[in-house]
C-alpha positions as a LaTeX table, in Angstrom:
\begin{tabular}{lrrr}
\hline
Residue & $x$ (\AA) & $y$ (\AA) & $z$ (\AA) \\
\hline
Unk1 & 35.80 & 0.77 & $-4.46$ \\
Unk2 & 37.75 & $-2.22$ & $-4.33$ \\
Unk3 & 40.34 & $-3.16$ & $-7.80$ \\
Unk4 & 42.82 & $-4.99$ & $-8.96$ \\
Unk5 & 44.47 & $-4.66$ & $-12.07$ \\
Unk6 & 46.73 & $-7.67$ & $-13.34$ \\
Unk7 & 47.07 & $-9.21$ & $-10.21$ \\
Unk8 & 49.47 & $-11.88$ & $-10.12$ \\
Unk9 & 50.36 & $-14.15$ & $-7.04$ \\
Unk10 & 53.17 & $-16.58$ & $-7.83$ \\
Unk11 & 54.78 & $-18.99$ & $-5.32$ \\
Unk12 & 57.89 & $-21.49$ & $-5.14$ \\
Unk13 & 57.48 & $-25.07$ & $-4.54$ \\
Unk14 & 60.14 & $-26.37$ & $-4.80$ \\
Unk15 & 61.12 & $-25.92$ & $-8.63$ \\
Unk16 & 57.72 & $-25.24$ & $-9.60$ \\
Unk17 & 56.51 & $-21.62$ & $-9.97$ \\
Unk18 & 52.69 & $-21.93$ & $-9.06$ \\
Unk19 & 50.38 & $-19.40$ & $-9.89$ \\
Unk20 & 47.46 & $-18.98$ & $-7.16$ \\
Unk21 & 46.75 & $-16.21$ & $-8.74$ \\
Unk22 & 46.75 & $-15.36$ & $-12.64$ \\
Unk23 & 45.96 & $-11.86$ & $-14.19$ \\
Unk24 & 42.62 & $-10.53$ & $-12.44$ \\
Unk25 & 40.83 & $-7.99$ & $-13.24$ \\
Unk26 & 38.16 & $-7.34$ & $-11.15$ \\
Unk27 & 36.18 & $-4.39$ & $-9.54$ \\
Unk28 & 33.92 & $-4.23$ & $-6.29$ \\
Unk29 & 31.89 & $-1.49$ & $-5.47$ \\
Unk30 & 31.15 & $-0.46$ & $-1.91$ \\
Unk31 & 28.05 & $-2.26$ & $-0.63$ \\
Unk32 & 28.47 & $-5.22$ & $-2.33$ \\
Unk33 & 27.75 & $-8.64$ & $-0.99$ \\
Unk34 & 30.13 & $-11.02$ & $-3.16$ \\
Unk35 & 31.37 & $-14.50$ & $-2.91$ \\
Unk36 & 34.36 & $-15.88$ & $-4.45$ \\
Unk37 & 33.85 & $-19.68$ & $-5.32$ \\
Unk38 & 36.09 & $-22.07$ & $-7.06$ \\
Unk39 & 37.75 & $-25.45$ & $-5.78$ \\
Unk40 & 40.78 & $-25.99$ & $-4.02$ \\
Unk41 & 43.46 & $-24.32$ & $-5.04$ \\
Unk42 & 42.02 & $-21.65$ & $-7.58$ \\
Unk43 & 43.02 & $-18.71$ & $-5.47$ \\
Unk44 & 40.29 & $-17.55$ & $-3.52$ \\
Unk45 & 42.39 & $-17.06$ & $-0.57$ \\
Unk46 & 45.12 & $-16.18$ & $-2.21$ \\
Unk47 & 43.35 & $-13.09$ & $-3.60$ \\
Unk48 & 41.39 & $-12.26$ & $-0.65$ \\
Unk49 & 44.87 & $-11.82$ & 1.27 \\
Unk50 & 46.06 & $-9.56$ & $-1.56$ \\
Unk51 & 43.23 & $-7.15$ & $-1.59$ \\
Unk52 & 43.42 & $-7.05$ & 2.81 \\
Unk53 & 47.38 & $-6.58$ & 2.09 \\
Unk54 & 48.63 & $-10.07$ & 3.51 \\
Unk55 & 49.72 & $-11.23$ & 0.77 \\
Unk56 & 52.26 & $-9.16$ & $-1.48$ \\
Unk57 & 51.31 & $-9.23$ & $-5.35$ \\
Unk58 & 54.10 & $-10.79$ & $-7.67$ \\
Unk59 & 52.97 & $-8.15$ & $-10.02$ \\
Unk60 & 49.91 & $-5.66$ & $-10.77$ \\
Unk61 & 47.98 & $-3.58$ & $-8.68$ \\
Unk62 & 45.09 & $-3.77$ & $-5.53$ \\
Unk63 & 43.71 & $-0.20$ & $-5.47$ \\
Unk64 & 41.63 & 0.83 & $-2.75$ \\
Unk65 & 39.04 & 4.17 & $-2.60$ \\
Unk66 & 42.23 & 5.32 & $-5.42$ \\
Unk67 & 44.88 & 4.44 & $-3.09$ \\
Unk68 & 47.00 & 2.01 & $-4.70$ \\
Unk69 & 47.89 & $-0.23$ & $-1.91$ \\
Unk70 & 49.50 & $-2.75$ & $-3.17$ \\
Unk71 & 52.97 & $-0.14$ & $-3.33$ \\
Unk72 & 52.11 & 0.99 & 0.29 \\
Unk73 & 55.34 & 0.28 & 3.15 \\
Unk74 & 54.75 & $-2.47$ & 6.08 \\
Unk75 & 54.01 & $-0.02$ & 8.73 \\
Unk76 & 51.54 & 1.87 & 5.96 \\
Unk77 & 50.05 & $-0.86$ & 5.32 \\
Unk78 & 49.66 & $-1.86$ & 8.82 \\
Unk79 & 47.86 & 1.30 & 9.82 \\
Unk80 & 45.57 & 0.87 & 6.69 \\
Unk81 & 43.76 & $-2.28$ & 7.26 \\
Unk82 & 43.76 & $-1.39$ & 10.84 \\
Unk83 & 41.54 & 1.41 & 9.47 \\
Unk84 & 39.73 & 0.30 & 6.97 \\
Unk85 & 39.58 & $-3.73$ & 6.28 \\
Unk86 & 38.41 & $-6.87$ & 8.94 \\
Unk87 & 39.22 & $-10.02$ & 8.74 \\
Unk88 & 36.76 & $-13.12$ & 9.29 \\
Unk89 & 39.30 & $-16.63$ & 9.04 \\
Unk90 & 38.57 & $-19.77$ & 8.93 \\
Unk91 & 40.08 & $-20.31$ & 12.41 \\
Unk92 & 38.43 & $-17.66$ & 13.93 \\
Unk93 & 42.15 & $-16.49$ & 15.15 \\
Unk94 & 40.86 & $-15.47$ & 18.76 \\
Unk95 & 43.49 & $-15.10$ & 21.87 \\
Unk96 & 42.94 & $-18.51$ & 23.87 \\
Unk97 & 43.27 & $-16.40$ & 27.22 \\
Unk98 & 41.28 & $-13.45$ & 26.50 \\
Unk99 & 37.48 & $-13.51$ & 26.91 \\
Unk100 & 35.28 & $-12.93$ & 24.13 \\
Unk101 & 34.87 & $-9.00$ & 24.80 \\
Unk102 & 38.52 & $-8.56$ & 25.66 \\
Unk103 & 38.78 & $-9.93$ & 22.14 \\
Unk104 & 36.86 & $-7.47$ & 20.53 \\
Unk105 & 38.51 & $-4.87$ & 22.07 \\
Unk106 & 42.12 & $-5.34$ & 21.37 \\
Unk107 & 41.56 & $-3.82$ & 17.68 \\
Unk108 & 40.05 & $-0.40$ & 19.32 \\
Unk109 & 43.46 & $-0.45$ & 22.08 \\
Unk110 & 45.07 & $-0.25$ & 19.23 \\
Unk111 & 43.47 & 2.40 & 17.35 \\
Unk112 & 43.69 & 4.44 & 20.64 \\
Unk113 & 40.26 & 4.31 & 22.06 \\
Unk114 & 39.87 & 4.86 & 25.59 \\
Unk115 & 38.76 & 2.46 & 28.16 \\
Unk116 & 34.69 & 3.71 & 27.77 \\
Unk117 & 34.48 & 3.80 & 24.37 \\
Unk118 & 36.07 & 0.42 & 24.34 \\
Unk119 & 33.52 & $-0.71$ & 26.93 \\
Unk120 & 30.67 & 0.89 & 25.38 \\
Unk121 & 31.50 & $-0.48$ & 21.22 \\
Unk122 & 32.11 & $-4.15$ & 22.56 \\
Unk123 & 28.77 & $-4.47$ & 24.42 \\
Unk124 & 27.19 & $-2.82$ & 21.02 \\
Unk125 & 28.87 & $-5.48$ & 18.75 \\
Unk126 & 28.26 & $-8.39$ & 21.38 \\
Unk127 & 24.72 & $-7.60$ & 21.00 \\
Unk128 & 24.60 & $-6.73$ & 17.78 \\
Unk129 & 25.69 & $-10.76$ & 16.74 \\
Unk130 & 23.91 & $-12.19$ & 20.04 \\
Unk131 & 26.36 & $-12.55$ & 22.09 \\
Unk132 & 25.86 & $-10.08$ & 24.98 \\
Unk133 & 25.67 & $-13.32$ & 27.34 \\
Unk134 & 28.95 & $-14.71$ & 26.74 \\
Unk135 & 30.79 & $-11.42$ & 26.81 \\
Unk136 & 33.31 & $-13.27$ & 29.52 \\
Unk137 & 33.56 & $-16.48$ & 28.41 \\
Unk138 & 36.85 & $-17.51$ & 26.82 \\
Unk139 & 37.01 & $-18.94$ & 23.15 \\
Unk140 & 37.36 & $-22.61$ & 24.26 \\
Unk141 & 34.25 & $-22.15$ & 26.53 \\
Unk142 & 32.15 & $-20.94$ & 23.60 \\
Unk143 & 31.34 & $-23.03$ & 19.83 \\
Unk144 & 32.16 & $-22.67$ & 16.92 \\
Unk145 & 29.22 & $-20.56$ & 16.16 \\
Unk146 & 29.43 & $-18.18$ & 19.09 \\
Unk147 & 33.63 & $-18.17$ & 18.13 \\
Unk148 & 32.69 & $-17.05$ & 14.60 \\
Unk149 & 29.81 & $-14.32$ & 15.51 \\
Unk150 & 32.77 & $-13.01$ & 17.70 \\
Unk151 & 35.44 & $-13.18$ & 15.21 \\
Unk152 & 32.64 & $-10.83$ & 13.21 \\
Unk153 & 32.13 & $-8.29$ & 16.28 \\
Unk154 & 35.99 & $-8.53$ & 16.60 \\
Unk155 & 36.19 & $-7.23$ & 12.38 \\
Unk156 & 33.95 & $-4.67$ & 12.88 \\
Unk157 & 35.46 & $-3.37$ & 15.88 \\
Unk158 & 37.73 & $-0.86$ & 13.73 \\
Unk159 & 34.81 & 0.68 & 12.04 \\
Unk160 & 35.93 & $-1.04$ & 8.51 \\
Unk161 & 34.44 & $-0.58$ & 5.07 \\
Unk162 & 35.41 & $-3.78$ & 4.55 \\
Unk163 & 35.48 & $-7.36$ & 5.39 \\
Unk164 & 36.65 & $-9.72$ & 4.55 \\
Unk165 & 35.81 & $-13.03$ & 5.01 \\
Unk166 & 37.81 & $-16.59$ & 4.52 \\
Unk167 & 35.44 & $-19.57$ & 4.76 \\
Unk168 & 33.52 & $-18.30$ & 7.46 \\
Unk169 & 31.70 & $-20.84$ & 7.39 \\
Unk170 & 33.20 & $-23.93$ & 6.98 \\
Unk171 & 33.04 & $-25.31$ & 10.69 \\
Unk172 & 29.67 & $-24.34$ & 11.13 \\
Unk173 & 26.47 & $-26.03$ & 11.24 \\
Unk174 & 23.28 & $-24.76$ & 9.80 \\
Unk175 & 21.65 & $-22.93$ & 12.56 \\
Unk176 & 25.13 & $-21.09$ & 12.92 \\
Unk177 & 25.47 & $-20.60$ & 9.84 \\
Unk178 & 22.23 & $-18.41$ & 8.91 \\
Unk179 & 22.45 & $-16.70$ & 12.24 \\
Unk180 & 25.55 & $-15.52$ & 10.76 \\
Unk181 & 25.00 & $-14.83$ & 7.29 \\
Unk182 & 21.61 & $-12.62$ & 8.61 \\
Unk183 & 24.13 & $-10.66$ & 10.61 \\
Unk184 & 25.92 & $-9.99$ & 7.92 \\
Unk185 & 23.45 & $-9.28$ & 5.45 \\
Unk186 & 22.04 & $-6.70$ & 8.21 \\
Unk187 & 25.35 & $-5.09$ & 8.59 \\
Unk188 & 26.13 & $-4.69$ & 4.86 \\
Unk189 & 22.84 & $-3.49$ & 4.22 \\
Unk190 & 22.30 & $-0.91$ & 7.10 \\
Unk191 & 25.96 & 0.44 & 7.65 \\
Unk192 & 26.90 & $-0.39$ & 4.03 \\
Unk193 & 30.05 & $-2.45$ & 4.95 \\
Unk194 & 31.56 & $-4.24$ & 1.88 \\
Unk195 & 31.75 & $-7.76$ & 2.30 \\
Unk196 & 34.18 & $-10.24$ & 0.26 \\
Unk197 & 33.60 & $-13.80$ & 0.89 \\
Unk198 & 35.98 & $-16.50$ & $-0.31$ \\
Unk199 & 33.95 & $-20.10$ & 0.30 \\
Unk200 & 32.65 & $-23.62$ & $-0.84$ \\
Unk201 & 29.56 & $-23.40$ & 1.09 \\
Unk202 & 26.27 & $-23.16$ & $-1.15$ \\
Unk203 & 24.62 & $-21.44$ & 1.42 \\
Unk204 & 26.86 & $-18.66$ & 1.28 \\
Unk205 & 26.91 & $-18.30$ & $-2.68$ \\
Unk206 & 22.95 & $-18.45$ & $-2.40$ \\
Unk207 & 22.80 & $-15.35$ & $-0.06$ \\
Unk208 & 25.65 & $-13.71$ & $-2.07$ \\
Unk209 & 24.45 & $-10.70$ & $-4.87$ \\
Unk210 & 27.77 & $-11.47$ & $-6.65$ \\
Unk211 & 29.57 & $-14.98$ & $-7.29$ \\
Unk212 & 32.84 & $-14.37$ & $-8.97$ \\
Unk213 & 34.74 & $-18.12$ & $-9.59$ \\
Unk214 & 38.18 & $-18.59$ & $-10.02$ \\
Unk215 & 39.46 & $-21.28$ & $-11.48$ \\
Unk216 & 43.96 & $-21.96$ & $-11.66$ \\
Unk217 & 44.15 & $-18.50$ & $-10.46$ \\
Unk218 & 42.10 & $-16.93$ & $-13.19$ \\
Unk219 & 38.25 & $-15.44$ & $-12.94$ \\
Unk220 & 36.23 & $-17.58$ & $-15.22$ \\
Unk221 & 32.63 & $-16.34$ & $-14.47$ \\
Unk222 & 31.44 & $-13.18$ & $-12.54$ \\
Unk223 & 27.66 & $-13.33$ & $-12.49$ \\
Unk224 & 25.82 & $-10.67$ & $-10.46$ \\
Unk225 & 22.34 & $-11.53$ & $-9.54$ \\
\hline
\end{tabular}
């Protein structure tokens, strides 16, 4: 389980103390499928990259499977989401020079898997999101699309309970985008990965069991269908 007690997220501009993120409460079980909606600048992000430990709290807690992670060092905290939380961006975030497998694999180098099981978990993933025929193509030869369904192989490389996800879709078109969403809805429902999405896109909140909206930093709604 996924929880944050009195999470706060304040930031400096300039003499202005903003709050992205304002008091909340909230609690995810493992299996879920939620969205987090809201406009511009009511935190989604914000609190995604607290929960996956990007973002340091101002104050309160993010409590993972009882760990309270939100206290945990750098290098603890490094070693944790390598081993437990992946990360979908916006950007995608993939290494210009590196093909698409070679991608997917840097995650497992650095958990320590050897050079088969590397081999043999990025062809899995490739063809688990379709893309077993690009395995060697570099990110600028591929769309967005096929960048994104790698950026997803790439987060469940580590074997994570949970992703999650920052506007995954955002660049995408339609076709791209339900190929995507179906892969995810398959993974979260047959390996019972948690997924967090933060997003604007309607056609994520509609295949999303949970839509929790944020509005200035605070959770205003949290409607579970």
């Amino acid at each position: 389980m996924i929880e944050t007690q009195k999470l706060k997220k304040t930031y400096k501009q300039g003499s202005l103390k903003v709050k992205a993120v304002d008091n909340v409460n909230l609690k995810i079980s493992d299996g879920e499928f939620t969205a987090v909606v809201g406009p511009s600048g009511s935190g989604k992000t914000t609190l995604l990259n607290c929960i996956g430990g990007l973002d340091i709290p101002t104050s309160g807690k993010v409590i993972i499977d009882d760990e309270v992670i939100s206290s945990y060092s750098s290098d603890k905290m490094i070693k944790f989401r390598l081993n437990n939380i992946g990360f979908v961006f916006q950007a995608y975030n993939l290494i210009p020079v590196l093909t698409a497998k070679e991608n997917i694999e840097m995650v497992m180098l650095m958990q320590g898997y050897n050079k088969q099981e590397m081999d043999e978990r990025s062809i899995d993933l490739l063809n688990e999101v379709g893309m077993e025929s690009m395995s060697k193509r570099r990110p600028a030869e591929l769309s967005g699309g096929q960048q994104q369904r790698v950026a997803v192989a790439r987060a469940l490389a580590s074997k994570p309970k949970f992703i999650l996800a920052d506007e995954p879709t955002a660049n995408l078109d339609s076709k791209s985008t339900a190929k995507l969403l179906d892969t995810m809805s398959r993974l979260n429902k047959q390996e019972n990965i948690t997924f967090i999405f933060s997003t604007h896109d309607q056609r994520v909140i509609d295949r999303a069991r949970r839509v929790v909206t944020l509005e200035d930093g605070k959770i205003i709604k949290d409607i579970k269908k």
